[in-house]
VOGU-3710 file (C-alpha; in Angstrom, 3 decimals, decimal comma):
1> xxxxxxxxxx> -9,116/-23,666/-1,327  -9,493/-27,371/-1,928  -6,447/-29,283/-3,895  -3,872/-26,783/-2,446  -5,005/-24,018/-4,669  -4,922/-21,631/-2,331  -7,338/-19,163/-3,163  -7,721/-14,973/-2,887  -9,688/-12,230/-1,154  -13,362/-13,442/-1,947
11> xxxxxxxxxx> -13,168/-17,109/-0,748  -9,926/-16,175/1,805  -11,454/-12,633/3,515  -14,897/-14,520/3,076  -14,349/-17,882/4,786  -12,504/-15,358/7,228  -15,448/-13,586/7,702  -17,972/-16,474/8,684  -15,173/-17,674/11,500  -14,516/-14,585/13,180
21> xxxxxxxxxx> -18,715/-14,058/13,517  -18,869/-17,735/14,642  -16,363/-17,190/17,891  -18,400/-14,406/18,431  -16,820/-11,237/16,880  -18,199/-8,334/15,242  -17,268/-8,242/11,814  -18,512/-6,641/8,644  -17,283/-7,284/4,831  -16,550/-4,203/3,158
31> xxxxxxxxxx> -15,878/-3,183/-0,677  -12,665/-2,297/-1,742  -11,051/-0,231/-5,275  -7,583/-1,846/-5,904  -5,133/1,144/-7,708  -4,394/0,349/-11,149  -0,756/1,546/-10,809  -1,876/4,684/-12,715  -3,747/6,912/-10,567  -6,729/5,295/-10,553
41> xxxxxxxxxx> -8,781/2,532/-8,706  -10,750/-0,372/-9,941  -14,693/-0,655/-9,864  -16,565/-1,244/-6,393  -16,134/-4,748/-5,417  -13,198/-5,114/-6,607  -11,814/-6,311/-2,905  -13,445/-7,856/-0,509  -11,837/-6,860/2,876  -13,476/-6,725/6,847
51> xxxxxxxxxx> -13,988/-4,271/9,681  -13,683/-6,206/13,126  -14,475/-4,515/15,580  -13,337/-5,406/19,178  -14,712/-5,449/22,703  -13,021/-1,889/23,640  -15,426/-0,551/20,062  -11,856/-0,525/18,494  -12,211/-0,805/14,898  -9,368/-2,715/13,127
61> xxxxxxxxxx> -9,021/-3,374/8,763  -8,654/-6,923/8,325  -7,554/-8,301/5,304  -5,885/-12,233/4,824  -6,622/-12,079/1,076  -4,484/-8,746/-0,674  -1,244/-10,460/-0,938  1,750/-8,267/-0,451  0,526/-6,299/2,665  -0,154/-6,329/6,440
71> xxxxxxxxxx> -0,559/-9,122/7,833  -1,819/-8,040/11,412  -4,766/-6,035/11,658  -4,520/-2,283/11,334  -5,901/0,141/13,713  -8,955/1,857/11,936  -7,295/5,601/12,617  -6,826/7,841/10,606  -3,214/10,002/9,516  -1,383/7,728/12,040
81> xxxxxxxxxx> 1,517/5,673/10,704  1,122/1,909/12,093  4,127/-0,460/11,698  3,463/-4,425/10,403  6,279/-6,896/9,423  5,428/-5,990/6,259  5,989/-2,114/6,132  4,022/0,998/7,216  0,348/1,644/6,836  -1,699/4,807/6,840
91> xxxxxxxxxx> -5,345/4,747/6,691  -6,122/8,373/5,197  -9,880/10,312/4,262  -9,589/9,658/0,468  -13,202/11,684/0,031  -16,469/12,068/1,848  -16,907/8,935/0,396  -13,881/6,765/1,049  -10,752/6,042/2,772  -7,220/5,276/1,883
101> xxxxxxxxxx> -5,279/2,472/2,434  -1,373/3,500/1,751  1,859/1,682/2,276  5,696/2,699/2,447  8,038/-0,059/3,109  10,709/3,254/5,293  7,916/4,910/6,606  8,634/7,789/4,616  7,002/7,424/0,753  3,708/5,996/1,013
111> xxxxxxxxxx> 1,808/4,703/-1,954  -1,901/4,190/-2,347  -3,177/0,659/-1,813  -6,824/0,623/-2,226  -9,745/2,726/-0,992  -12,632/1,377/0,524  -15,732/2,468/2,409  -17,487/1,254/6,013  -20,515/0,310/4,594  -21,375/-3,340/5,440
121> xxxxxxxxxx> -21,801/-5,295/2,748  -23,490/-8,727/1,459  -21,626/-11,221/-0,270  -23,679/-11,561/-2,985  -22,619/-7,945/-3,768  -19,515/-9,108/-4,405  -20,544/-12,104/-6,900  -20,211/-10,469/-10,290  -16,547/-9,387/-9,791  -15,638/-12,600/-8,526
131> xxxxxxxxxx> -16,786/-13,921/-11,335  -15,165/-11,152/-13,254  -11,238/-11,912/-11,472  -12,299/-15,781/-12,332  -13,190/-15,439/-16,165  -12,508/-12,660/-17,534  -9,224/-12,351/-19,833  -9,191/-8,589/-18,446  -8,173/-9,306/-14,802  -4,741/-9,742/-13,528
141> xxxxxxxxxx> -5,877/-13,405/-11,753  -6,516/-14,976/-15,335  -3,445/-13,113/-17,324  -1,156/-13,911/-14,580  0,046/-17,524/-12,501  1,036/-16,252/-8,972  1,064/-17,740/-5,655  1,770/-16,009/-2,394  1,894/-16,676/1,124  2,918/-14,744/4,483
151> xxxxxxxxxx> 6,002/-16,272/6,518  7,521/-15,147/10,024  9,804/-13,233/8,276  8,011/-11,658/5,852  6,748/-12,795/2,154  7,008/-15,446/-0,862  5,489/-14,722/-3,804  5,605/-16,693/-7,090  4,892/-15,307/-10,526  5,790/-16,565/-13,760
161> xxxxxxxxxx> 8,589/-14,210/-14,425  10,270/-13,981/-10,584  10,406/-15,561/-7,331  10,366/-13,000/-4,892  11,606/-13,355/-1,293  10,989/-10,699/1,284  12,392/-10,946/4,203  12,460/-7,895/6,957  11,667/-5,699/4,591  14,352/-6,336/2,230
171> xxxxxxxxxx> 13,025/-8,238/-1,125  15,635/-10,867/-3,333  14,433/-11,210/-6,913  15,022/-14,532/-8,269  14,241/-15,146/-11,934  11,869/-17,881/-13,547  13,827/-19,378/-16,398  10,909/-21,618/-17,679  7,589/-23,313/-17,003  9,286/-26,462/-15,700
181> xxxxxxxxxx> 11,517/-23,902/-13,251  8,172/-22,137/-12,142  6,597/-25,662/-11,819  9,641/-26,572/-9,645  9,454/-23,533/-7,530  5,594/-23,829/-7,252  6,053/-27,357/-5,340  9,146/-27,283/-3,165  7,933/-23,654/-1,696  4,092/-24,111/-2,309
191> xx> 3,643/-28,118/-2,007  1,000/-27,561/-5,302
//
């Protein structure tokens, strides 16, 4: 997060972490399984997301670090459909084992997100698949350039192929011509 870099769910949903339980809340880190796209889910610790739970014992999924999702903290509860700015979220029983994060951007056709499980956990669980999105030429961080970040309206997300705009719901594909374009585009949206 130093240099304007940015950063993504470790260091963002971590540093998160550590100043929610220094105001005073209760908050735990939890593992998540990102879907692959095709059917399947990636290895524990895959995402690092948080449980904060409020004064009322209200339990709410918290999560500044996935990119393209809610942006306001979602109710832990399950089989009800809760509306963000950025679609609709469902929090379903995947298993005995885990629960399912799904998404529909009408409310009608929800896809899986991730599943995860309540069990608290230490970041030093999480250090080998950091390292792993960091390093290895197998995960989408090191394959891929992107930069995203929430606005009022919505989303802005920069890949090397598109610029995508969201705004209410509706998304505008813009395509990246060149490195020089995406360079561009990376500084007058992203000031990197």
């Amino acid at each position: 997060m130093n240099s304007n870099r940015g950063g993504y769910c470790y260091e963002l949903n971590g540093m998160f972490y550590y100043l929610l339980k220094i105001i005073g809340f209760k908050v735990k880190m939890i593992s998540a399984r990102v879907s692959n796209g095709k059917g399947g889910w990636g290895k524990e610790f895959d995402h690092l997301a948080l449980i904060v739970t409020f004064s009322k014992g209200e339990e709410f999924l918290v999560d500044v670090g996935f990119g393209d999702n809610f942006i306001e903290p979602i109710r832990f509860e399950l089989d009800t459909v809760q509306k963000d700015p950025n679609g609709c979220f469902i929090i379903k029983k995947y298993n005995e084992e885990y629960f399912e994060l799904m998404r529909s951007s009408d409310g009608n056709e929800f896809k899986g997100e991730y599943i995860f499980t309540l069990k608290e956990r230490q970041w030093k669980e999480f250090e080998e698949m950091n390292l792993y999105h960091q390093t290895s030429p197998d995960s989408h961080f090191t394959r891929n350039k992107i930069c995203s970040i929430a606005t009022e309206k919505g989303r802005i997300t920069l890949s090397k192929s598109k610029l995508t705009i969201t705004e209410n719901g509706v998304k505008n594909e813009i395509k990246i011509n060149d490195n020089k374009d995406f360079k561009e585009k990376l500084y007058k949206i992203f000031k990197i």
